[in-house]
N, CA, C and O atoms as a printed pandas DataFrame, in Angstrom:
     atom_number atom_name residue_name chain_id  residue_number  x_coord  y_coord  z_coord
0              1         N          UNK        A               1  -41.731  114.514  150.540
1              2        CA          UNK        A               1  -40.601  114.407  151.438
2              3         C          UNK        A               1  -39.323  114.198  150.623
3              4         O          UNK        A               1  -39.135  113.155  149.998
4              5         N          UNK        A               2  -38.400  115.266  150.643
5              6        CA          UNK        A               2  -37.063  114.912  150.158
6              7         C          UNK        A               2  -36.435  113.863  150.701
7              8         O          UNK        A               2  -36.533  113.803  151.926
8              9         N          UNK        A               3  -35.677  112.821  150.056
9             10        CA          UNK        A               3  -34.658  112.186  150.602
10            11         C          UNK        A               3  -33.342  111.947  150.019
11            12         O          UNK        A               3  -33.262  111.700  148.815
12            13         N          UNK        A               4  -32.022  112.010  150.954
13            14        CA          UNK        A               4  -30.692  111.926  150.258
14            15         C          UNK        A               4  -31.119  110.730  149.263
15            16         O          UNK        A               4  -31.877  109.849  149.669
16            17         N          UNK        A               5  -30.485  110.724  147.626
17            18        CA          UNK        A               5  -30.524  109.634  147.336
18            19         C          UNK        A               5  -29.180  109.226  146.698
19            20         O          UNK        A               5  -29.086  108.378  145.811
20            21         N          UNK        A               6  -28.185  109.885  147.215
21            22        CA          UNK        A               6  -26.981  109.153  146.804
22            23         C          UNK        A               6  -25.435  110.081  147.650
23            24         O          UNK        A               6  -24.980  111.093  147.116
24            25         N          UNK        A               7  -25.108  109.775  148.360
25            26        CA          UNK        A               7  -23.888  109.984  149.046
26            27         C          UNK        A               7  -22.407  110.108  147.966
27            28         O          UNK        A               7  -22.350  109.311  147.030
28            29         N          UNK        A               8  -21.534  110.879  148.108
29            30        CA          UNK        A               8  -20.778  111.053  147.225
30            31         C          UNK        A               8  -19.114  111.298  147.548
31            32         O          UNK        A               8  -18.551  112.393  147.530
32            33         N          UNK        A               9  -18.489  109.988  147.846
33            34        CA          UNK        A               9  -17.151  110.348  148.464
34            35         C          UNK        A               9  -16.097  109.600  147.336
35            36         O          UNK        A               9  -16.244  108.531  146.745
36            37         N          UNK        A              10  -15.119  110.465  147.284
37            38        CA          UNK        A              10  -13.763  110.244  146.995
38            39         C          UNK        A              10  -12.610  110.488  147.792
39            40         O          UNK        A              10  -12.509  111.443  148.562
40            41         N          UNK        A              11  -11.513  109.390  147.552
41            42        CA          UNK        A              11  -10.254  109.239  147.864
42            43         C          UNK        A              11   -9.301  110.449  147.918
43            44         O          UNK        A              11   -8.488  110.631  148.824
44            45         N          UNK        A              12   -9.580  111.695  146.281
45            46        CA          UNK        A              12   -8.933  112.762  146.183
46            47         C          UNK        A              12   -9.104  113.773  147.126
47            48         O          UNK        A              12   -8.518  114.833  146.904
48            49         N          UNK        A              13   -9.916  113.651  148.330
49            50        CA          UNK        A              13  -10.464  114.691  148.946
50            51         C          UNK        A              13  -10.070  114.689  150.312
51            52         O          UNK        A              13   -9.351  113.692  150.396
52            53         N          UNK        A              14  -10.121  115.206  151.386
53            54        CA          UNK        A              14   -9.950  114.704  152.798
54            55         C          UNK        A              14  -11.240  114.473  152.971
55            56         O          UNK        A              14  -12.173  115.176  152.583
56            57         N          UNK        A              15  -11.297  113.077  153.794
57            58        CA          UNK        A              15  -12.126  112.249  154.182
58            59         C          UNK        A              15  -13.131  112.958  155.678
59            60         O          UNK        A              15  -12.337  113.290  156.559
60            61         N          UNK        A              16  -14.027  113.120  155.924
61            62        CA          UNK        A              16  -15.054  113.516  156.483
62            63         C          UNK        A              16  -14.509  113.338  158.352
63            64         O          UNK        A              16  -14.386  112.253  158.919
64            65         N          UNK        A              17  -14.323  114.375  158.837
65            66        CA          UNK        A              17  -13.790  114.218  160.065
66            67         C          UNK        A              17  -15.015  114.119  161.445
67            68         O          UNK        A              17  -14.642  114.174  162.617
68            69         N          UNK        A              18  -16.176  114.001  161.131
69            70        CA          UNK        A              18  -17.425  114.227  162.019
70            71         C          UNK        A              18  -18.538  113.295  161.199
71            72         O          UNK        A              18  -18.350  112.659  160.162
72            73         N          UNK        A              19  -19.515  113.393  161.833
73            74        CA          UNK        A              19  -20.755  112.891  160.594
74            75         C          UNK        A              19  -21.419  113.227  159.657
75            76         O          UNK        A              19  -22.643  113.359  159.688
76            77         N          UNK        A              20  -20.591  113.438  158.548
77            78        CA          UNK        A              20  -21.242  114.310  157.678
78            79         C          UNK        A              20  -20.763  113.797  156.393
79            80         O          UNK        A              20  -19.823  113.011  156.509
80            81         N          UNK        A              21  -21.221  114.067  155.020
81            82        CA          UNK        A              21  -20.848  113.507  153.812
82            83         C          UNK        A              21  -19.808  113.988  153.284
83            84         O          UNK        A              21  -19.393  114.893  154.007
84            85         N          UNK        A              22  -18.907  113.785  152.012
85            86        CA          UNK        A              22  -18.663  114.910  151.324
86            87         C          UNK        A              22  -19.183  116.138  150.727
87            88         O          UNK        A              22  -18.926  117.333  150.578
88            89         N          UNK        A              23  -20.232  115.040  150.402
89            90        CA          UNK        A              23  -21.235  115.073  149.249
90            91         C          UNK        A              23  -22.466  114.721  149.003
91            92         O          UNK        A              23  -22.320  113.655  148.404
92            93         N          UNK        A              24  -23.833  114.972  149.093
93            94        CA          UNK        A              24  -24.784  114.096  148.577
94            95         C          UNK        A              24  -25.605  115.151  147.312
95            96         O          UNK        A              24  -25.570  116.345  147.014
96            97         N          UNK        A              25  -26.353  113.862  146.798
97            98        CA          UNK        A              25  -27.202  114.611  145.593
98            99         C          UNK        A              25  -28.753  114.286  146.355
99           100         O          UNK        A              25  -28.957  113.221  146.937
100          101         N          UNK        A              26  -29.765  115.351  146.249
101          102        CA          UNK        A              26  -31.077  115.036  146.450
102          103         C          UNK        A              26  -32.105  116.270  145.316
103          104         O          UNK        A              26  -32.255  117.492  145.287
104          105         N          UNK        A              27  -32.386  115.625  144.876
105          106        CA          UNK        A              27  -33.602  116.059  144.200
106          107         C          UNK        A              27  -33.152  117.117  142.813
107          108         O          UNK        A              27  -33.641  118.221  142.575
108          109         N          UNK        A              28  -32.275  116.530  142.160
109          110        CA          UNK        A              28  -31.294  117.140  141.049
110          111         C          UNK        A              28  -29.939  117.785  141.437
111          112         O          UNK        A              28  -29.025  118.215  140.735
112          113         N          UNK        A              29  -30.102  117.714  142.781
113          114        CA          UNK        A              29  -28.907  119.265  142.811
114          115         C          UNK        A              29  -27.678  118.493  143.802
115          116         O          UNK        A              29  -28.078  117.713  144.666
116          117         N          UNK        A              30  -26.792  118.635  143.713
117          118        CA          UNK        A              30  -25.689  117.954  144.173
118          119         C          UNK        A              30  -24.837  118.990  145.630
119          120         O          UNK        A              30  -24.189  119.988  145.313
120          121         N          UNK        A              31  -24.955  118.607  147.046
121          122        CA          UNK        A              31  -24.359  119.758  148.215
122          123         C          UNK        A              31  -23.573  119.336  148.627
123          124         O          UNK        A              31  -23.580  118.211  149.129
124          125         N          UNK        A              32  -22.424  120.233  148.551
125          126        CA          UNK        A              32  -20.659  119.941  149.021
126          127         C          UNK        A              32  -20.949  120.218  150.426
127          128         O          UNK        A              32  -21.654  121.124  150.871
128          129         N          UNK        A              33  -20.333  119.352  151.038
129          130        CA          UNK        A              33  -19.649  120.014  152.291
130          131         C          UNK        A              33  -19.069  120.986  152.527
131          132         O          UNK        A              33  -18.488  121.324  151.496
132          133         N          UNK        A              34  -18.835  121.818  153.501
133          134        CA          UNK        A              34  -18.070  122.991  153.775
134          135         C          UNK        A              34  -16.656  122.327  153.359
135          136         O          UNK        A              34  -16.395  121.203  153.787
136          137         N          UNK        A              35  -15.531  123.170  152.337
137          138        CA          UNK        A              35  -14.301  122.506  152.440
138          139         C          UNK        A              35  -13.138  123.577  153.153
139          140         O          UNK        A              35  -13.259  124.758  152.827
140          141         N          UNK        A              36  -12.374  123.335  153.806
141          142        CA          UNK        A              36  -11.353  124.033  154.282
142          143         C          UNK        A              36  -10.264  123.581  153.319
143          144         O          UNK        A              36  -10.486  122.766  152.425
144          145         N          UNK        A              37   -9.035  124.164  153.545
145          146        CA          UNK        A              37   -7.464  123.504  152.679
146          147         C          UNK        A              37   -6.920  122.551  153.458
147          148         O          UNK        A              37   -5.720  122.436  153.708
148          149         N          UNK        A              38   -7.768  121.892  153.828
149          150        CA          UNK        A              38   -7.228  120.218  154.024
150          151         C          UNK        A              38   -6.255  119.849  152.528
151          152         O          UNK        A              38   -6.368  120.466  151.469
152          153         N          UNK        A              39   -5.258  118.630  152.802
153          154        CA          UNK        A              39   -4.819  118.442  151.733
154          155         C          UNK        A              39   -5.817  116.643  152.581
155          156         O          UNK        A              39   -6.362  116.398  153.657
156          157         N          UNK        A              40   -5.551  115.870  151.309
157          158        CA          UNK        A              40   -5.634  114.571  151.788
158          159         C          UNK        A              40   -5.162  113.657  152.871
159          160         O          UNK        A              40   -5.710  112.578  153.097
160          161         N          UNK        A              41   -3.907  114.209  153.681
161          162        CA          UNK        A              41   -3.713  113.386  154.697
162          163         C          UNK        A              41   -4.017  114.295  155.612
163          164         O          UNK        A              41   -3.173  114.333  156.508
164          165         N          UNK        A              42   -5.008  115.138  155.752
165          166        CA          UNK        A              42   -5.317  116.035  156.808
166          167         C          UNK        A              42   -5.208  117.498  157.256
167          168         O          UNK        A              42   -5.899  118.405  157.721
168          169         N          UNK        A              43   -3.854  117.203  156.827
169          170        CA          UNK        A              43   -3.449  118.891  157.022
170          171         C          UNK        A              43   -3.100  120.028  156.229
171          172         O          UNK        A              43   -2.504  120.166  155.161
172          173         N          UNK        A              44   -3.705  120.901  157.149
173          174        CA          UNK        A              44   -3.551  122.338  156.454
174          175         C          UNK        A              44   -2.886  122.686  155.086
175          176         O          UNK        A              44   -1.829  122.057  155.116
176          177         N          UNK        A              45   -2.952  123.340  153.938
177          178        CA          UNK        A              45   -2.216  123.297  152.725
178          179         C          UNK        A              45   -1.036  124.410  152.781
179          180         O          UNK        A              45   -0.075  124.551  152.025
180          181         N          UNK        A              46   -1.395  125.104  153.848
181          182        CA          UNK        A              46   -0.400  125.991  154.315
182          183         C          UNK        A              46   -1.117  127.288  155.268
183          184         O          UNK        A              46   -2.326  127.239  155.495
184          185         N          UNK        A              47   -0.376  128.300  155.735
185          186        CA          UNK        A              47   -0.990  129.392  156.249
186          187         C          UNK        A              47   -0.895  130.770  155.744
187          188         O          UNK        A              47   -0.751  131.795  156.410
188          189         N          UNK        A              48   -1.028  130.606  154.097
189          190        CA          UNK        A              48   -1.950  131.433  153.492
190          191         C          UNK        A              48   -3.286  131.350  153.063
191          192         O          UNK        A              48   -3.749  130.251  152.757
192          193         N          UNK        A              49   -4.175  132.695  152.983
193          194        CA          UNK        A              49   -5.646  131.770  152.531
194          195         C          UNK        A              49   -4.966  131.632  151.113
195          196         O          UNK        A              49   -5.858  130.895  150.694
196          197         N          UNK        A              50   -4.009  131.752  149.899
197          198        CA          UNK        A              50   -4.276  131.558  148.674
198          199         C          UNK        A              50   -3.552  130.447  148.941
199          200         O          UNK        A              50   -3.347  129.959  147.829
200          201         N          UNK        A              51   -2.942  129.622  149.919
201          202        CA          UNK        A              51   -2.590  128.429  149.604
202          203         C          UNK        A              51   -3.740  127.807  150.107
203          204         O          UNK        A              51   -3.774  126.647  149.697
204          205         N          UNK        A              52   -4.731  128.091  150.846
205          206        CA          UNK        A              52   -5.588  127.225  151.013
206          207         C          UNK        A              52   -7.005  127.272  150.073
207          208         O          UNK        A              52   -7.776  126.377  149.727
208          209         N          UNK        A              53   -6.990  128.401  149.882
209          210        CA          UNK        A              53   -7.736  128.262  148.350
210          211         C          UNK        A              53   -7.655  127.749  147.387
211          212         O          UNK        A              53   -8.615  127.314  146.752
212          213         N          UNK        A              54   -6.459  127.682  147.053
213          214        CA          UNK        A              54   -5.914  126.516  145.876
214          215         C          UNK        A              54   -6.546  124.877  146.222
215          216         O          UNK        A              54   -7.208  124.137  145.495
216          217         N          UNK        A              55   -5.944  124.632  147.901
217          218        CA          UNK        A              55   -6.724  123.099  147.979
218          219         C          UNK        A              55   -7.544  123.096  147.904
219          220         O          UNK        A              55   -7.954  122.249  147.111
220          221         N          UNK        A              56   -8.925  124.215  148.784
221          222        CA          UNK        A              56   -9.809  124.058  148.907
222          223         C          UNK        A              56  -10.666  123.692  147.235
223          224         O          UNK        A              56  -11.549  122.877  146.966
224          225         N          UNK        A              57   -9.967  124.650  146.410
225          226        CA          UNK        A              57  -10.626  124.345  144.919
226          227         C          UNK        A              57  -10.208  123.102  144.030
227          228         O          UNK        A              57  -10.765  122.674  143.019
228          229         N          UNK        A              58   -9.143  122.668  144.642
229          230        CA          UNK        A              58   -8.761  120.851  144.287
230          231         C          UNK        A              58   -9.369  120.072  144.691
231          232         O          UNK        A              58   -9.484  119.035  144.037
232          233         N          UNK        A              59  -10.236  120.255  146.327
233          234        CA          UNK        A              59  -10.665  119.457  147.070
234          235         C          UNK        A              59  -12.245  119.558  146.523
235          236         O          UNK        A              59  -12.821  118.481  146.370
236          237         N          UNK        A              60  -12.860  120.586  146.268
237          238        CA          UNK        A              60  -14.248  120.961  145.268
238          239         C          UNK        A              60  -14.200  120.149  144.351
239          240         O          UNK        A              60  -15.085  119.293  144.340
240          241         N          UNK        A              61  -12.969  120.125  143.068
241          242        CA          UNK        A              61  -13.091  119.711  142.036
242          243         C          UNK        A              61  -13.292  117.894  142.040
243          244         O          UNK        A              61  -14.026  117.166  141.373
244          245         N          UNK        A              62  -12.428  117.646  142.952
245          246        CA          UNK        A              62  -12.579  115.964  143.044
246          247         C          UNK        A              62  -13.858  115.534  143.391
247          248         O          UNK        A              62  -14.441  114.661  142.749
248          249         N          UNK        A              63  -14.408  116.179  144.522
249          250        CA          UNK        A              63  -15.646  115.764  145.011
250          251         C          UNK        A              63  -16.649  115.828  143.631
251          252         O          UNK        A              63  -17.339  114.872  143.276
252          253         N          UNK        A              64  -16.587  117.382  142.792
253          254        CA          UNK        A              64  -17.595  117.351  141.811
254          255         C          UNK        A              64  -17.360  116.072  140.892
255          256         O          UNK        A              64  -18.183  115.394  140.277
256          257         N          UNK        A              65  -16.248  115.980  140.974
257          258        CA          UNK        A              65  -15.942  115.285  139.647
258          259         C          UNK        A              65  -15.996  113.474  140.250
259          260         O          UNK        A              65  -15.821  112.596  139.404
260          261         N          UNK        A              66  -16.191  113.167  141.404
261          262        CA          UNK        A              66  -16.890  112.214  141.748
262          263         C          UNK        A              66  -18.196  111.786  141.346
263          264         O          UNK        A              66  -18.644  110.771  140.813
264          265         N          UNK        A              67  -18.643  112.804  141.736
265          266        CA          UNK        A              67  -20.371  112.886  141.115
266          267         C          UNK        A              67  -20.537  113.099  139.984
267          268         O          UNK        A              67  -21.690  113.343  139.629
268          269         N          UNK        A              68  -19.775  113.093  139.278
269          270        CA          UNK        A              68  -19.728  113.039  137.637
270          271         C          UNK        A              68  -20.252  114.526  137.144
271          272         O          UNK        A              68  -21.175  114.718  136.352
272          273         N          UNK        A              69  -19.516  115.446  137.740
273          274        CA          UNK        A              69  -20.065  117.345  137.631
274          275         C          UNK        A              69  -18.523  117.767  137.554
275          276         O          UNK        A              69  -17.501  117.082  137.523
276          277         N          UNK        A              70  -18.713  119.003  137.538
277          278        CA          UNK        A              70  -17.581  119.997  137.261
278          279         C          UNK        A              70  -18.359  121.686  138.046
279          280         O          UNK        A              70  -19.418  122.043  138.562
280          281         N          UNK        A              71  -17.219  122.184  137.741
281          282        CA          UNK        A              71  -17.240  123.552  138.427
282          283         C          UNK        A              71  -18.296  124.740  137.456
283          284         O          UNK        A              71  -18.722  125.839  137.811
284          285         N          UNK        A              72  -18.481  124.017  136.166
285          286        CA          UNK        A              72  -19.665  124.561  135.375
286          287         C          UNK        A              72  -21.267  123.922  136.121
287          288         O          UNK        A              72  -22.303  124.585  136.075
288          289         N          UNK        A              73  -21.203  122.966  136.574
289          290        CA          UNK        A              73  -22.505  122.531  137.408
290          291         C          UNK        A              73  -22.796  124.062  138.662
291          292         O          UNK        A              73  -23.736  124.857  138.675
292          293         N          UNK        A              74  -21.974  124.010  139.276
293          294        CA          UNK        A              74  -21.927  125.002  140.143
294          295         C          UNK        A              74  -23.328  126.078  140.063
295          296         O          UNK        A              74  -23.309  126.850  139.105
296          297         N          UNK        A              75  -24.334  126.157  140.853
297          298        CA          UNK        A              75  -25.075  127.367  140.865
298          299         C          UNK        A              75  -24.978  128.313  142.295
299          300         O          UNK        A              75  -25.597  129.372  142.393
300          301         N          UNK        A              76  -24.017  127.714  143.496
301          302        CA          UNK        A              76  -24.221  128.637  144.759
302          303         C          UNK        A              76  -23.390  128.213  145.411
303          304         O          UNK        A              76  -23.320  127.112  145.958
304          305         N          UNK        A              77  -22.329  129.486  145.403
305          306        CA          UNK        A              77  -21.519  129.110  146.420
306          307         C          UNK        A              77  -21.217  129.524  147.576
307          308         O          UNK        A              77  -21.782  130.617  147.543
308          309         N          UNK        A              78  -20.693  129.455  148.685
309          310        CA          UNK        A              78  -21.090  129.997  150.095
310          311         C          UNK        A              78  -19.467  130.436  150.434
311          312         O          UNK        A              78  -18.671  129.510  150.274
312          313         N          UNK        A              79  -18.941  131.617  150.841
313          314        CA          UNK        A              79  -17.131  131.921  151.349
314          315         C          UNK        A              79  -17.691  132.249  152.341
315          316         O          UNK        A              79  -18.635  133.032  152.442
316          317         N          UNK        A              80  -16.831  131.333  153.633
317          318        CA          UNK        A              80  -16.661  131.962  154.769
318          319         C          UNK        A              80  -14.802  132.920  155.037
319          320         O          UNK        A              80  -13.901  132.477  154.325
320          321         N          UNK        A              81  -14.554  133.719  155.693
321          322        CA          UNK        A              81  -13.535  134.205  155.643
322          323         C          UNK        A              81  -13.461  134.468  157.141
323          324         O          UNK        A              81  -14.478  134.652  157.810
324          325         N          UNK        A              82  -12.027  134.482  157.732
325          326        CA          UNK        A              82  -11.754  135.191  159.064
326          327         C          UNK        A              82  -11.376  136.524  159.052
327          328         O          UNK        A              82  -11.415  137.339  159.973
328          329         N          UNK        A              83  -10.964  136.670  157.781
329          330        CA          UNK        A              83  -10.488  138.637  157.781
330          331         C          UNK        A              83  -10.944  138.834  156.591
331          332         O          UNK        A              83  -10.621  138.083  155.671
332          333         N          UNK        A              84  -11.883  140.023  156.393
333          334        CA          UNK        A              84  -12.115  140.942  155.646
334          335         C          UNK        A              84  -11.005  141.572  154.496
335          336         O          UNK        A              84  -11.332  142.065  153.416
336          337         N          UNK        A              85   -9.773  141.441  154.954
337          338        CA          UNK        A              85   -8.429  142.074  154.451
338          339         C          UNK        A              85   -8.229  140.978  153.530
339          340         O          UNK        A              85   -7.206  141.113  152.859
340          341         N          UNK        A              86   -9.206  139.454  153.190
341          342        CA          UNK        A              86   -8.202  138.610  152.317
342          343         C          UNK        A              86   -9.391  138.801  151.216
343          344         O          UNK        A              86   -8.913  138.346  150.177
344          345         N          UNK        A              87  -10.745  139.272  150.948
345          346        CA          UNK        A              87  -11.571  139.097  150.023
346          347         C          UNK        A              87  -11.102  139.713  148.618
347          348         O          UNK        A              87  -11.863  139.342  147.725
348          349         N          UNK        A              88  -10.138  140.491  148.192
349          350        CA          UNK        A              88   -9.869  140.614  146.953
350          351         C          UNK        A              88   -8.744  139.463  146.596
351          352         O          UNK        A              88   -8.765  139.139  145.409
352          353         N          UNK        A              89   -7.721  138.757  147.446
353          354        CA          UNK        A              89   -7.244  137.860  146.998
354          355         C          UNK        A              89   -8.017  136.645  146.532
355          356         O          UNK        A              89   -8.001  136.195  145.386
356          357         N          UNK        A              90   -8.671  136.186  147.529
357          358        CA          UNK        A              90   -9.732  135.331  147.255
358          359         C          UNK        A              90  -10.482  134.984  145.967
359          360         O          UNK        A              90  -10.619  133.964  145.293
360          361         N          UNK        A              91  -11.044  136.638  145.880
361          362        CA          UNK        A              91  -12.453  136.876  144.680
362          363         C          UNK        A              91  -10.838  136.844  143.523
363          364         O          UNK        A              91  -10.852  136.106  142.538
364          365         N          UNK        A              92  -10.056  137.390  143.721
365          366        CA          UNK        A              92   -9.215  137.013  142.455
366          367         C          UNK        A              92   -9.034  135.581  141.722
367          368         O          UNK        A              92   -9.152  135.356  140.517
368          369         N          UNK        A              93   -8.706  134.641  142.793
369          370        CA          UNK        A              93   -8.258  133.281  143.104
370          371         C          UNK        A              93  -10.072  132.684  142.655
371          372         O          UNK        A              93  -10.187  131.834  141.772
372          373         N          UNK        A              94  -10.728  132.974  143.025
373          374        CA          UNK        A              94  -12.449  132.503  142.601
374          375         C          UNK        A              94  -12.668  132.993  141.452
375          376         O          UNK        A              94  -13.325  132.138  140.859
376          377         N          UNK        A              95  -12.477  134.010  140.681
377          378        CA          UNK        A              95  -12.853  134.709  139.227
378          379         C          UNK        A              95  -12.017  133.405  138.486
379          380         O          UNK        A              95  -12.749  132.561  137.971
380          381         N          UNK        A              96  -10.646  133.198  138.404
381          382        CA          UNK        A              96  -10.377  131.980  137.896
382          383         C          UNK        A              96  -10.946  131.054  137.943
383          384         O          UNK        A              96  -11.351  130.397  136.985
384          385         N          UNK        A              97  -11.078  130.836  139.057
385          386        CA          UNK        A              97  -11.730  128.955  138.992
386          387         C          UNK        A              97  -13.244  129.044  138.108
387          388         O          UNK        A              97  -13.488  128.338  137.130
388          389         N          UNK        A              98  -14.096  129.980  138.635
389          390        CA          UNK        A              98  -15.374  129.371  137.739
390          391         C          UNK        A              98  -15.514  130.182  136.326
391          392         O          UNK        A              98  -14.720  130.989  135.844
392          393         N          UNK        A              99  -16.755  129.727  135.814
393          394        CA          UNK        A              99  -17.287  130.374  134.620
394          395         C          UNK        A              99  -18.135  131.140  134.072
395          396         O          UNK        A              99  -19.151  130.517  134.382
396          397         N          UNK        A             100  -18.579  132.208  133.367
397          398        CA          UNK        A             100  -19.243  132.632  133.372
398          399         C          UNK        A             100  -20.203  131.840  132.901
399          400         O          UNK        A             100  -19.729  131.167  131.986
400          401         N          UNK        A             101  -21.867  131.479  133.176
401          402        CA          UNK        A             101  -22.876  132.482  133.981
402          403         C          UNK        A             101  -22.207  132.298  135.068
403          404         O          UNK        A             101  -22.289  131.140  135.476
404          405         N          UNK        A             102  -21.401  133.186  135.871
405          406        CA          UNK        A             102  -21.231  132.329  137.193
406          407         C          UNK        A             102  -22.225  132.047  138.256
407          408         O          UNK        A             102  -23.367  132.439  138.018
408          409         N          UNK        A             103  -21.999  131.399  139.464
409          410        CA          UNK        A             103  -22.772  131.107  140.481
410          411         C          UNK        A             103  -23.082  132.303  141.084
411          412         O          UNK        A             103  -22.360  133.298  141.130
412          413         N          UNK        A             104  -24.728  132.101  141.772
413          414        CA          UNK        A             104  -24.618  132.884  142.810
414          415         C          UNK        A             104  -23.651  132.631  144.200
415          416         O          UNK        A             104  -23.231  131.518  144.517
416          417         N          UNK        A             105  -23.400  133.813  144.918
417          418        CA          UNK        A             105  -22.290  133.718  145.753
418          419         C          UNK        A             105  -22.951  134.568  147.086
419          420         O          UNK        A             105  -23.679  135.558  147.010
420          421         N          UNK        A             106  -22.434  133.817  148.450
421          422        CA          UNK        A             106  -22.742  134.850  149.513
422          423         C          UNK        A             106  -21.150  134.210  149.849
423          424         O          UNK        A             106  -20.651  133.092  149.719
424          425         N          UNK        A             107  -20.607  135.642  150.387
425          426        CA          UNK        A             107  -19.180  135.716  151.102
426          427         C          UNK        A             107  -19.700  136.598  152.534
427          428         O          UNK        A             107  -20.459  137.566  152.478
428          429         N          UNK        A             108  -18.949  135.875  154.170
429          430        CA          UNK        A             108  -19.393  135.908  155.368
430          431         C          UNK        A             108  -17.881  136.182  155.719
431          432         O          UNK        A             108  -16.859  135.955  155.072
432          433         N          UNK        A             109  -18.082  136.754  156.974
433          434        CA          UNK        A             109  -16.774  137.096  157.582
434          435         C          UNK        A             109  -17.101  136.796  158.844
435          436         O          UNK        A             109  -17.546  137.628  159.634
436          437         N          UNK        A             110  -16.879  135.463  159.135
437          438        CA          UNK        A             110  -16.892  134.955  160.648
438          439         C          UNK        A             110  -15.601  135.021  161.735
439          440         O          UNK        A             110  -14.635  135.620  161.262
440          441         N          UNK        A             111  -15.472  134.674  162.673
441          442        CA          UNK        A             111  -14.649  134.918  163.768
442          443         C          UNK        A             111  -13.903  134.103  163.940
443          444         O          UNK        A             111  -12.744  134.364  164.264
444          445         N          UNK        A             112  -14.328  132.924  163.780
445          446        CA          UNK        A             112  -13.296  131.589  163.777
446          447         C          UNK        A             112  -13.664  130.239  162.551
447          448         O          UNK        A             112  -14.754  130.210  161.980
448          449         N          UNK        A             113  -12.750  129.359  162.334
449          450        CA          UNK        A             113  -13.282  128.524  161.316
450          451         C          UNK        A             113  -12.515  126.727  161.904
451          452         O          UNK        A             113  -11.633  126.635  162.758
452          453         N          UNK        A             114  -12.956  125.899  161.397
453          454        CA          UNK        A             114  -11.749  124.683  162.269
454          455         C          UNK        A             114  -10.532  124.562  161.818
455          456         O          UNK        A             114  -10.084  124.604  160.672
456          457         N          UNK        A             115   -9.980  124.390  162.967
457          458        CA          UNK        A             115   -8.744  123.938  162.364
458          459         C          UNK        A             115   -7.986  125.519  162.441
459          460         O          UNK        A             115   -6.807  125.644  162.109
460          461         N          UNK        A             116   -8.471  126.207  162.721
461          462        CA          UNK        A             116   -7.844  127.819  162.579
462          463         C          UNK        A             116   -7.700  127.871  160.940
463          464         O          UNK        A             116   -7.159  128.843  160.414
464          465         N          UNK        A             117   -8.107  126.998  160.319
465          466        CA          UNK        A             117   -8.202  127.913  158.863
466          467         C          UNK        A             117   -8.769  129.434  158.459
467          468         O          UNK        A             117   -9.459  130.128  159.205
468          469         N          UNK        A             118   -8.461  129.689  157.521
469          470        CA          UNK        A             118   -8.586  131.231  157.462
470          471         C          UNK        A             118   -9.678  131.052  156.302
471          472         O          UNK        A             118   -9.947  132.223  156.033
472          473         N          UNK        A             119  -10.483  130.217  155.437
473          474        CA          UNK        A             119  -11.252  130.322  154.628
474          475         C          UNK        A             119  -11.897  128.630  154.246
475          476         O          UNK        A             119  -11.149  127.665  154.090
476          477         N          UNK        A             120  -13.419  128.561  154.148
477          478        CA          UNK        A             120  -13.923  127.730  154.258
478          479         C          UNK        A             120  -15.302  127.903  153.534
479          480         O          UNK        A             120  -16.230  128.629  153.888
480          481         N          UNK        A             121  -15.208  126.767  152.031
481          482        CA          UNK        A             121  -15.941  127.021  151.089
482          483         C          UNK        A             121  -16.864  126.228  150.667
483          484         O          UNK        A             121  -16.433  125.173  150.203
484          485         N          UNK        A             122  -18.445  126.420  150.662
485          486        CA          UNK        A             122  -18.927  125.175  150.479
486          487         C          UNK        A             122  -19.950  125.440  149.042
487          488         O          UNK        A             122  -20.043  126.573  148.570
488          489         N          UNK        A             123  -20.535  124.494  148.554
489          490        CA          UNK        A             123  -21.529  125.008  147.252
490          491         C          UNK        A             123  -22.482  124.452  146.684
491          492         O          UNK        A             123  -22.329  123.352  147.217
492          493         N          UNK        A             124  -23.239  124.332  146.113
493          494        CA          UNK        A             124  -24.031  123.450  145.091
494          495         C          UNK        A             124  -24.024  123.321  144.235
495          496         O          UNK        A             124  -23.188  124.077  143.741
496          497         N          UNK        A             125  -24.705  122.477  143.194
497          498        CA          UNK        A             125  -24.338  122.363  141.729
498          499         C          UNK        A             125  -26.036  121.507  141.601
499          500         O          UNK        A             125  -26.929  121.263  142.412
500          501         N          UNK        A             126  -25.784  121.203  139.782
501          502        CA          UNK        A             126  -26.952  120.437  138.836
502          503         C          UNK        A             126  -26.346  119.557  139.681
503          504         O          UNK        A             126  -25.499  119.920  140.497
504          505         N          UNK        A             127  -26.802  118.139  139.523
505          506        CA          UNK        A             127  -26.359  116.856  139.633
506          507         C          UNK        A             127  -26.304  116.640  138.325
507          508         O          UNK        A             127  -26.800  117.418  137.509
508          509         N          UNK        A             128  -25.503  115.223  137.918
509          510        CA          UNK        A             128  -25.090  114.623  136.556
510          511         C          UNK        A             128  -26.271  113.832  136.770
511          512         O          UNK        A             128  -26.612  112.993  135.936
């Protein structure tokens, strides 16, 4: 039987609006929450997805780096998108942030996201 064995929140991040973690680690591997471009006091980072990509990958990095990981831990990451028309900005804005080997990746094009955000990113990693 798996069990969470360690919950993983920081201050740098927006704080959990439902019941759910930031963060937990179970059984080596460390699972982010879905992040939108929340900034820390809540709101939106703007209404572009590359401004909200930018938070969303500030808001990744704190959480990893809570758990004592980085964006090289990273093995799977999950893009949700509302338009099809933003995935080369995006995958541009994502080729930066990680490293090669990179992660595996599934990118989704759903209909709506909260908050009317336009992109919403969640992932896994090693644990430290």
């Amino acid at each position: 039987m798996t069990k969470i064995s360690n919950k993983i929140t920081t201050q740098n991040a927006p704080q959990p609006v439902g019941p759910y973690s930031q963060a937990v680690t179970a059984n080596g591997f460390l699972f982010l929450s879905g992040q939108i471009g929340l900034t820390q006091k809540g709101k939106l980072a703007g209404e572009t997805v590359e401004e909200q990509v930018k938070q969303i990958f500030c808001n990744i990095d704190a959480i990893l780096q809570a758990a004592d990981c980085s964006v090289t831990d990273v093995v799977k990451v999950t893009i949700y998108l509302t338009s099809e028309q933003d995935f080369k900005k995006v995958n541009a804005l994502y080729e930066a942030w990680v490293r090669d080997p990179f992660p595996a990746r599934s990118t989704i094009v759903v209909s709506k996201l909260p908050l009317n955000s336009l992109i919403e990113i969640e992932c896994i990693a090693i644990a430290a």
